[in-house]
N, C-alpha and C positions, 0 to 999 in steps of 0.2 A: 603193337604200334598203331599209329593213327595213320590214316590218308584222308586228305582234303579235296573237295571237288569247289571250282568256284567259276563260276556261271556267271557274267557282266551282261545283263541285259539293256534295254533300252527301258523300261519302268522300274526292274528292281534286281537286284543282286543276289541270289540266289545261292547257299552255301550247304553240303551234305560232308559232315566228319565222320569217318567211319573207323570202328577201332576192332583189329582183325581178333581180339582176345577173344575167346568162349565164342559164344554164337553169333557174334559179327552185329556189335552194337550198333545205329546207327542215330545221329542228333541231326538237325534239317533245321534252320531258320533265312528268313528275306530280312534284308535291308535297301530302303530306296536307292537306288543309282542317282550318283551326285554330276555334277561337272568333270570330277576330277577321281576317276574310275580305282586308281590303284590308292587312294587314300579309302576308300570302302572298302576292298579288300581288304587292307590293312584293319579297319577298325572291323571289319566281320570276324577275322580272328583273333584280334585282341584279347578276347573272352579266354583265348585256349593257352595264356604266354605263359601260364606256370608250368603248363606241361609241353613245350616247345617242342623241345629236346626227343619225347617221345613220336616226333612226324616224322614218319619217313618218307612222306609225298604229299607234295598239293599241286594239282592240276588243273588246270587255268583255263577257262574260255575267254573268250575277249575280243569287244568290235572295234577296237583301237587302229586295225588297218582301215577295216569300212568308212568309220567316222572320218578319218583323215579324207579320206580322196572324194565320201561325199560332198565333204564342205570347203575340200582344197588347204584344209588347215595347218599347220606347221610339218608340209612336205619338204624332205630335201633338196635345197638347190640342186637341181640337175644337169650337165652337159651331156650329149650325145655326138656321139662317134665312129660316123658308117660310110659307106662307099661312096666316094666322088659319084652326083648323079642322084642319090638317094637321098638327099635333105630331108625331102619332105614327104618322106614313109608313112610318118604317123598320121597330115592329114590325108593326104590320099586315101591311103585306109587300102577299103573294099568298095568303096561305092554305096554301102548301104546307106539308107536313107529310114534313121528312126519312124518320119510318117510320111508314108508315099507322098498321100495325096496334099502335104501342108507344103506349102511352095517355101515358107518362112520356117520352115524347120531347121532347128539349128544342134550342130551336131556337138560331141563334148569337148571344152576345152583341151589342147594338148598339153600334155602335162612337162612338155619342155618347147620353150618359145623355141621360134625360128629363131633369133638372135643364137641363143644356145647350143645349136645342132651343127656340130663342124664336119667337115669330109676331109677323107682324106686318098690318095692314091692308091691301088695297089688292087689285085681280082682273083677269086679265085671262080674259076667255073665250075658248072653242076657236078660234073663228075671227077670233082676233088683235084682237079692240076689248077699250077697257076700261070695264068695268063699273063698278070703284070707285079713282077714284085712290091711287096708292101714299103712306100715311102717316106723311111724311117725319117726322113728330114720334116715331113709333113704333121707324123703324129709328135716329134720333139717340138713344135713350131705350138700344136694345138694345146698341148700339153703345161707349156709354157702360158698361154691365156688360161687355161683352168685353173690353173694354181693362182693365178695374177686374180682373175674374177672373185676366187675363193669359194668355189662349189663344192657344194657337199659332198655330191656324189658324181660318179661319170660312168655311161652304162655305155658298152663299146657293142654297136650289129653291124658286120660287113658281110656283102653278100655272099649265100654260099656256106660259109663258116660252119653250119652244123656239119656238112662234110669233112669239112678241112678246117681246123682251127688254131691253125697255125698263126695266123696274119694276127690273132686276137691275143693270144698268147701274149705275141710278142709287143701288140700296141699297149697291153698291159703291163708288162715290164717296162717297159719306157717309161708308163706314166709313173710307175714305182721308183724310177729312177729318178724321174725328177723332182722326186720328193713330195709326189703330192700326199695325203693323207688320208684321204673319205676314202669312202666305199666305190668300193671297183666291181663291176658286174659286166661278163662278157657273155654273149648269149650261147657260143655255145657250150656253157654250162650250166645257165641258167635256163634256157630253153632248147635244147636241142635236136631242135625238128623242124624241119623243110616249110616254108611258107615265111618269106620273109618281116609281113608285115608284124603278125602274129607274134612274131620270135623275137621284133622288136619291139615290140610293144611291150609284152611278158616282160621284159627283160626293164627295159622305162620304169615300170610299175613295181617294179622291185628296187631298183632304186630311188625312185621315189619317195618311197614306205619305208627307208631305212631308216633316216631321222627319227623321224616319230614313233616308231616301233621300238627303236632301239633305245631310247631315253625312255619308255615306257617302261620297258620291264628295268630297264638301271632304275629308274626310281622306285618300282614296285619291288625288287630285289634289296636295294638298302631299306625300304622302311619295313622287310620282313625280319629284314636280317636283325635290324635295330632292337625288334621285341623277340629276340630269342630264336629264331627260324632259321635253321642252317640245312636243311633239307634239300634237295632237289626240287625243284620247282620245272614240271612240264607243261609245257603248251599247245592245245586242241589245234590240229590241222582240219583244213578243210577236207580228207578226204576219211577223218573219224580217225585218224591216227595223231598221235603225240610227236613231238621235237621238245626238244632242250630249250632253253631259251636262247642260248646261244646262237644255236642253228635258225630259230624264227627272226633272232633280230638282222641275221646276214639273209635270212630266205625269208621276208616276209608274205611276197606270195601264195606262201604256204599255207598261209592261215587267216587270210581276207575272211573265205566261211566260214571261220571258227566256230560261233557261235549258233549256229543251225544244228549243225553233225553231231552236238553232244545228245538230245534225245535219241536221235536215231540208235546209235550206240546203244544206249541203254535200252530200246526197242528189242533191239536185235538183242540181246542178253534176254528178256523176259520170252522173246520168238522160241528164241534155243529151249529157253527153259519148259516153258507150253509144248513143244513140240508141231507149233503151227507152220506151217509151210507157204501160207501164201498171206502176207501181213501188206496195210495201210500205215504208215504213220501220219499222225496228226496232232500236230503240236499248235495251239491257241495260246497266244500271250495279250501282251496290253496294246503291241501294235498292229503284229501281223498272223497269216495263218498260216502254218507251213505243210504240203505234204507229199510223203516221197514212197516207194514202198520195199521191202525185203522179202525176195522169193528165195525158197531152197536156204535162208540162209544166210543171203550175203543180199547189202544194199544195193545199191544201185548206184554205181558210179559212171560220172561222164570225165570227159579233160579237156575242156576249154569251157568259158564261162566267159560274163562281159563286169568287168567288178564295176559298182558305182551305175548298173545300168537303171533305168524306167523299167518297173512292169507294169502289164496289161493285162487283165484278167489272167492273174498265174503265170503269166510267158515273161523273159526277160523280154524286152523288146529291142532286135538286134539293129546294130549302131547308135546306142543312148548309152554305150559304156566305153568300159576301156579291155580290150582283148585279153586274156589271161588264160595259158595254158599248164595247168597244174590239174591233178586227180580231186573232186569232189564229191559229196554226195546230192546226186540229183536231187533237187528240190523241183517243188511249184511252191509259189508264195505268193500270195493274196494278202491286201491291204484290208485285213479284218481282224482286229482286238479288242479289248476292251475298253482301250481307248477312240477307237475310231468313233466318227463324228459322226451325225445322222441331222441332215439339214435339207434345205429342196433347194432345186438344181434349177435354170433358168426356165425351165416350161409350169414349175409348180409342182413338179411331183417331190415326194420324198426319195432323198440320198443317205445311201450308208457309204462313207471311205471315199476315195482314197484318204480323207488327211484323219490324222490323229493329233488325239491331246496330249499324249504323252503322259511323263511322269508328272510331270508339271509345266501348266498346273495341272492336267488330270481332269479326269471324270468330273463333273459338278459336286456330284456328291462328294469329293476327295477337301471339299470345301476350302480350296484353295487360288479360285477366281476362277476356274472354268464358267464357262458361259451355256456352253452349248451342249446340246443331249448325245449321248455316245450308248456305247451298247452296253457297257457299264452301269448307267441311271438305267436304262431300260429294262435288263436283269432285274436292277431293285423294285422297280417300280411294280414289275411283273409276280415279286415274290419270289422271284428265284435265290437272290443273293440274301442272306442277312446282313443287315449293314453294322449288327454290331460282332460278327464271328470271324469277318475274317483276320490273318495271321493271329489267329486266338482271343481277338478284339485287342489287337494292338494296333490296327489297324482301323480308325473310327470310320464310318462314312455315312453320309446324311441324306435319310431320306427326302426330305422336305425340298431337300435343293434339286435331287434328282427327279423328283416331281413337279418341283418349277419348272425346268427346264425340257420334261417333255411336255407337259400341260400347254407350255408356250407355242411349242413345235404342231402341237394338234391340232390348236386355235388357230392356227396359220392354213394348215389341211382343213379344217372344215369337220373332225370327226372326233369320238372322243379318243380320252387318254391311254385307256385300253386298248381300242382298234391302233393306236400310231404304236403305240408298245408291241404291240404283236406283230407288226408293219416292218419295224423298226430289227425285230429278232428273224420275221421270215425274210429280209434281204439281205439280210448279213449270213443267214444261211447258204441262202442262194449263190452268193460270191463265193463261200470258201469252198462248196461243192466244184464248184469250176476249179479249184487245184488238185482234190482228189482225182475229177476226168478226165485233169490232164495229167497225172501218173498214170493211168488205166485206160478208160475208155477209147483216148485217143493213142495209147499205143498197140492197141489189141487185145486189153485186156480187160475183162470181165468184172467190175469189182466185187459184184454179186458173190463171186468165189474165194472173197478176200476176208480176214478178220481185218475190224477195224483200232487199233493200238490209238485210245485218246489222251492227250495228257497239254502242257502247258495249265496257267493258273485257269484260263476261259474254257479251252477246250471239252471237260468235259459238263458244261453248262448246258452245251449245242449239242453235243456227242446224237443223241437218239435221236432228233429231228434229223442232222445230217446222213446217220446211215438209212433210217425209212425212206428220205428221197434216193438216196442210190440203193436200196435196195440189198441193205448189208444185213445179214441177219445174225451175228456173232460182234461184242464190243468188249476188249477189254480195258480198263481202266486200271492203272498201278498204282499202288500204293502212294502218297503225296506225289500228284499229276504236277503240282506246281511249281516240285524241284525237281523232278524225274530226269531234265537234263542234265541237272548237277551231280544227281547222280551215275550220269552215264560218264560222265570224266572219270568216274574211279573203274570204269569195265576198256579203259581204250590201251593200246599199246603205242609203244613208240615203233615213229617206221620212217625210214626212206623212202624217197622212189627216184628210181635213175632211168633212164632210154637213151636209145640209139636210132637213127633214122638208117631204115634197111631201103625201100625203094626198087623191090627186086620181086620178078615171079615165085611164088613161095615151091617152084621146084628148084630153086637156087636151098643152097644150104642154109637154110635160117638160122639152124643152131648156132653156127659160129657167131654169127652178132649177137644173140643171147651168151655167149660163153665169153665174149667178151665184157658185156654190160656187170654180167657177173663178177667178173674179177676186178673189173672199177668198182664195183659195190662193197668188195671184201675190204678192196687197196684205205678206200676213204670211209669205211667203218672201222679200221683200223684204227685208223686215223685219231678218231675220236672216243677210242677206246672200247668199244663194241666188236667182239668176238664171238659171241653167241647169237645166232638170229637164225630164222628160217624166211624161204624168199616164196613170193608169190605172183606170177609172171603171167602176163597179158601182151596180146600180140593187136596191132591195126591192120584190119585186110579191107582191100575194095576191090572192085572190077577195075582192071585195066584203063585209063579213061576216065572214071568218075572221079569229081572232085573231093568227096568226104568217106570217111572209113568208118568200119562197125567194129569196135573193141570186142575181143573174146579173149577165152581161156588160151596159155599155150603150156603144151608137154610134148617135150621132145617124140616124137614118132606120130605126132596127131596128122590126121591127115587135113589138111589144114581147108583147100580147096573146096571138101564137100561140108567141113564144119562152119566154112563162113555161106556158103550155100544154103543150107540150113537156117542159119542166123537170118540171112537176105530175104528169105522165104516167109519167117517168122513176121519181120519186122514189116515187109513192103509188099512181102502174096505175092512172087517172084523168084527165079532162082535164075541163073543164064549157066550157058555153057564157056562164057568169055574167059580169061587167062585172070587168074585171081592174084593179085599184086600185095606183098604186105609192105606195110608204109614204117611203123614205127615197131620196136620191141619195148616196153614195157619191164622192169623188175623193181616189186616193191619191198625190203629187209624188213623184216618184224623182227624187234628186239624183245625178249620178254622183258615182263613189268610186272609187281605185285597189281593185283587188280579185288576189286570189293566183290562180292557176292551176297546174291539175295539166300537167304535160310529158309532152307524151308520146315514146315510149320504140320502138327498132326494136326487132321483135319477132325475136329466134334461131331457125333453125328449131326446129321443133315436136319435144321430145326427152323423155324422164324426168332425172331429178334420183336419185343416190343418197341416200338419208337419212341423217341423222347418229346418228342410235341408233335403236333398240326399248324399248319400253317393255310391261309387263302392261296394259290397262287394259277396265274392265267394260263391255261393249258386250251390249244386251240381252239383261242378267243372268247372261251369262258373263263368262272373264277372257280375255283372248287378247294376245298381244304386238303390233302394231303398230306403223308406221315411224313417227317422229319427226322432222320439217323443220325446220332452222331458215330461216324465211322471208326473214330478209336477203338469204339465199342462192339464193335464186329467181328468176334472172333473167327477163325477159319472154318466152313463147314455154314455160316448162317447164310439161310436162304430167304428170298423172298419175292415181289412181283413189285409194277408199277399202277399209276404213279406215285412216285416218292423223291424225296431229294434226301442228299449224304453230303453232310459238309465235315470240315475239317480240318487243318490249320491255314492251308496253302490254296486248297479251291473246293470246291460246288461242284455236285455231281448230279445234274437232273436226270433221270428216268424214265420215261413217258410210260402212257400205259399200256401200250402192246409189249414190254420188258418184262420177264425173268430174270431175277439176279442170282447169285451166291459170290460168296467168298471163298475164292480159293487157297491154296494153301501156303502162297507167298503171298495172301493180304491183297491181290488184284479183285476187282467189279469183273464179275466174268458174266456177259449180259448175252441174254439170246434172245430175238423176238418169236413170242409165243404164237404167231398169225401163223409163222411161216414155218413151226418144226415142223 
């Protein structure tokens, strides 16, 4: 049988089929990303419709939530409906203020006008009784204008409610009753956890994202179905877990990150398989640079995030988005691609990023009206890239333009073409460093002690200058770095995740809120036909008093008090003896799922490789010729040193010259720098 992985980027669309017969075949091609996302999908499988019939999985990435709420574009009309008093939840907020010190800073639009935001009667206080009964005349009255306005959707937060959700329940049946039709989202099921604004906002953004999500995969669904494709088709969460499509198009929350968490994924697959314990990931595309890392094992997940926010050197920047609490994989992300732009900034110096050229037009060289120099021309310029190999030279691109346009850029600096080239690669290094220390350094950790995992189509271009500045002496590179996310959609599982907000000294019985979350978790995988899964459970502890919690591991009989003790210690070089509070419980179902695997491979004895050509290329700030691999050609077992570059269909792998390489024996660049054995 076949499985598909299909990866929607912002330059190109990225597809791995993989067919489990014999030794796990695998085909890999890009197609540019158009306007209209699930018509390239569509046409990337086209190629496979004789043999349809034999998929039994294609698994989906997709920035179809992002795009909407970045540009505000075909969101669902929304009504809201919360507790007399609380209209205006969403701008209140928190107070945050995107940029302190900008007096004219403006915060993001709310994604449901005041007009639209009704109240109604009724209270339930913190510890679950109710103070004022819910007045059914009130929400029959609201209910009645929704259906009349004809809104798409209506997202119901009254306060309190994650305790007690009673009142929402039943404003939900009302509205069922009066016949409205769109999507109904009450928070405490969509978010059910203490902090009202949060809970309503989560709750907003999922209604919101219904529309557009949901005619997404309906159209991407009929034009599979059309060519033959009756398969299951799962959908990339942001926390590296799968959903149905079904379940994405009622929870699209779910999968805002979609398209980040599929490398990782496939990281942490090649992690397991190495035996590496303490991993970087670094994933380089056409816009942005991403990096997260995997200790012991397991990524690094947070649960709130700000969707559609501003970042700032790697950080989201808090109140430039919209609140959203759902399990992801922690990222930092830097505005550095191959498209990113490199031009001077009000004082005259040279700028790399924030803005990009995208797919189009793209890099100059993509010879499609670009203007301006990006790290893409620079590459070429420098002799990194060949402009006639990449996607196997289906992919033409023009030196001459991308020499125009840094040539121009120079003559503006004052210096030559070479110096602004090499200018132009050491600050865009520069920038993406800053998301690696903000996975590491700035959380306590060392990166020095870390392998660095490079992949995206740029990524491993930079690969060796980025680890010599921090100081990494171990790189691996996987096999086609420039689908390696695509192919981590065929290693992901489907999963839920349910909680309950506990609020109690963890000498209170915690287990019973875990034993209940659990059997909500069994009742509504029942539900949907999942009966086999295993669960994987996380607990929120803080001090007594403190406003935010530290996620950890939970198992029944842990002693909870000195394990977040521990954690507290870790994180902030502290520990207290105060009364340790857990806030939320945490269960996520893992369903199994056929998933792809890497094969591995006997290794040849350990030999060189002669190279296929020599090339000039600028290696700090000289010109010097070096060997040239074509990496098909590397069988497992071949060894060698730097400098050299490995190209081959999907990206460019430069190696400086303090590298050692070999090939190991699932086809990875296994690099070590020889200063430092």
């Amino acid at each position: 049988m076949f499985y598909a992985g299909v990866d929607v980027g912002g330059t190109f669309t990225d597809v791995v089929v993989y067919d489990d017969r014999g030794p796990g075949k695998v085909e890999i091609f890009k197609v540019s990303t158009g306007r209209e996302p699930e018509a390239i999908v569509v046409e990337a499988l086209t190629k496979y419709r004789d043999s349809a019939n034999q998929f039994s999985l294609i698994t989906h990435a997709t920035t179809a939530a992002t795009n909407a709420l970045l540009v505000h574009s075909g969101l669902a009309k929304t009504a809201l409906i919360t507790t007399r008093g609380f209209r205006d939840i969403l701008q209140i907020g928190r107070q945050r203020r995107p940029e302190i010190y900008n007096l004219k800073t403006e915060r993001p639009i709310p994604l449901v006008e005041r007009k639209d935001r009704f109240t109604v009667r009724g209270r339930i206080l913190s510890d679950g009784s109710e103070l004022e009964r819910l007045d059914q005349r009130d929400v029959k009255q609201v209910a009645f204008q929704v259906k009349r306005s004809r809104f798409d959707a209506v997202a119901v937060s009254f306060l309190n409610s994650y305790i007690n959700p009673v009142h929402e329940r039943r404003a939900r049946d009302l509205l069922v009753e009066s016949g409205f039709k769109g999507q109904i989202d009450i928070s405490s099921e969509t978010d059910p956890v203490y902090r009202e604004y949060e809970r309503t906002s989560t709750t907003v953004v999922n209604s919101t994202l219904s529309k557009p999500v949901s005619r997404y995969f309906v159209r991407l669904e009929r034009k599979l179905r059309r060519i033959g494709f009756s398969c299951p088709i799962y959908v990339m969460n942001s926390d590296g877990t799968t959903s149905t499509m079904d379940y994405a198009s009622r929870h699209p929350v779910s999968m805002i990150e979609s398209g980040p968490t599929a490398g990782v994924l496939a990281s942490k697959n090649i992690v397991d398989l190495l035996g590496i314990k303490r991993a970087i990931t670094f994933d380089m595309g056409g816009t942005t640079a991403k990096a997260g890392t995997i200790i012991d094992g397991q990524p690094e997940l947070a649960y709130e995030f700000e969707a559609a926010a501003r970042f700032y050197h790697g950080r989201s920047i808090r109140g430039s988005g919209y609140p959203v609490r759902q399990p992801f994989i922690d990222l930092a992300e830097v505005s550095a691609g191959g498209g990113t732009i490199a031009r001077l900034d009000d004082t005259g110096d040279l700028k790399v990023g924030p803005d990009s050229a995208g797919s189009d037009p793209g890099p100059a060289a993509y010879g499609r009206g670009g203007e301006h120099a990006t790290v893409t021309d620079a590459n070429i310029v420098a002799g990194r890239i060949n402009p006639s190999q990449l996607l196997g030279g289906h992919l033409k691109l023009r030196y001459e333009l991308a020499l125009g346009v840094v040539r121009k850029l120079s003559r503006r600096l004052g210096e030559t073409v070479d110096q602004t080239t090499a200018n132009i690669v050491r600050i865009v290094n520069n920038n993406m460093s800053k998301a690696v220390r903000l996975v590491t350094s700035e959380r306590g950790r060392d990166p020095r002690e870390f392998t660095l995992l490079a992949f995206g189509g740029a990524g491993p271009l930079h690969i060796s200058d980025l680890a010599e500045e921090l100081g990494i002496n171990r790189i691996v590179i996987p096999s086609h770095p420039g689908l390696f996310s695509a192919f981590g959609l065929l290693t992901a599982e489907l999963s839920r995740t349910f909680s309950e907000p506990i609020l109690k000294p963890v000498a209170t019985s915690i287990e019973s809120y875990f034993r209940r979350v659990r059997e909500r978790a069994r009742r509504l995988l029942k539900q949907e036909g999942f009966t086999t899964y295993r669960t994987v459970e996380h607990i929120d502890l803080r001090y007594q008093g403190q406003a935010y919690a530290i996620t950890v591991p939970y198992k029944k009989g842990t002693d909870l008090a000195r394990l977040f003790g521990r954690e507290h210690k870790k994180l902030y070089g502290y520990s207290s003896k105060d009364t340790v509070e857990a806030v939320n419980a945490w269960v996520r179902a893992v369903i199994p799922t056929p998933k792809a695997r890497l094969v591995k491979k006997r290794l040849e004895t350990s030999r060189t490789s002669a190279p296929s050509s020599t090339r000039s290329v600028l290696i700090s700030n000289t010109r010097q010729k070096i060997p040239i691999y074509n990496r098909e050609y590397l069988a497992p077992g071949i060894l060698g040193r730097g400098p050299c570059i490995m190209e081959e269909y999907d990206s460019t792998t430069m190696i400086g010259r303090n590298w050692n390489w070999k090939i190991d024996a699932y086809g990875d660049i296994d690099m070590f720098n020889r200063v430092h054995e």
